[in-house]
C-alpha positions, 0 to 999 in steps of 0.5 A: 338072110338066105332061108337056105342057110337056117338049120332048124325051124324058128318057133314063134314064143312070148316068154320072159328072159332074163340075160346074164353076162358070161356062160355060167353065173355072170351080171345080170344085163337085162330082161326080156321077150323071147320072141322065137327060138330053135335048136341053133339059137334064138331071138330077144328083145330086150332092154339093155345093150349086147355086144356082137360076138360077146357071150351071154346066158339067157335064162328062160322062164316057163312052166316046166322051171328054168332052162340056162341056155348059153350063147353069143350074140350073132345079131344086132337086128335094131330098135324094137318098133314097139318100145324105143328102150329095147333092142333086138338081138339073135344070139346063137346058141353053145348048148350041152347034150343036156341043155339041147335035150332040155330046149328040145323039150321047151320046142315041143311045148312051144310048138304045140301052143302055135295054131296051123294058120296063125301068121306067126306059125314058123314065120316061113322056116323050116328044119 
């Protein structure tokens, strides 16, 4: 993908997910990795199957509670290399003012966490 074409800068991030189908309520789908995120969306890897274009919620977990983020699965981006069982998967996101306040928050946390030098650091994005 064209860096160009990114709106917002990608965070590299570790923390546990949990996907439900639908925006609100819905069957639980999986668990997971968030494996980095940003305002416009976010990538997981996670055991379980999506479907490209479908809707899901993603629930976060860290220290500050539960952040519900709903989305649509943009991209299937294949098998995890680490565990055959798990895909990866971008899913973009549909966020209230609220949710965006809230996951604004959960950025600046995960920014902070991030060291100047690790080659994870904003994995070559910018905002």
């Amino acid at each position: 993908m064209d860096k160009s074409r990114r709106a917002h800068a990608r965070w590299p991030s570790d923390l546990n997910v949990e996907v439900f189908s639908g925006p609100v309520g819905g069957v639980r789908i999986g668990a997971g990795i968030l494996l980095d995120l940003s305002l416009s969306g976010c990538l997981l890897r996670v055991r379980g199957t999506l479907r490209i274009g479908a809707t899901y919620r993603i629930s976060v977990k860290w220290k500050e509670g539960v952040l519900d983020l709903p989305g649509r699965m943009a991209r299937d981006a294949g098998r995890s290399g680490n565990d055959p069982t798990s895909h990866h998967y971008g899913i973009a996101f549909n966020l209230t003012g609220g949710q965006e306040k809230e996951l604004r928050t959960l950025i600046d946390q995960v920014s902070r966490t991030e060291k100047p030098g690790d080659d994870r650091f904003m994995r070559g994005y910018w905002g």
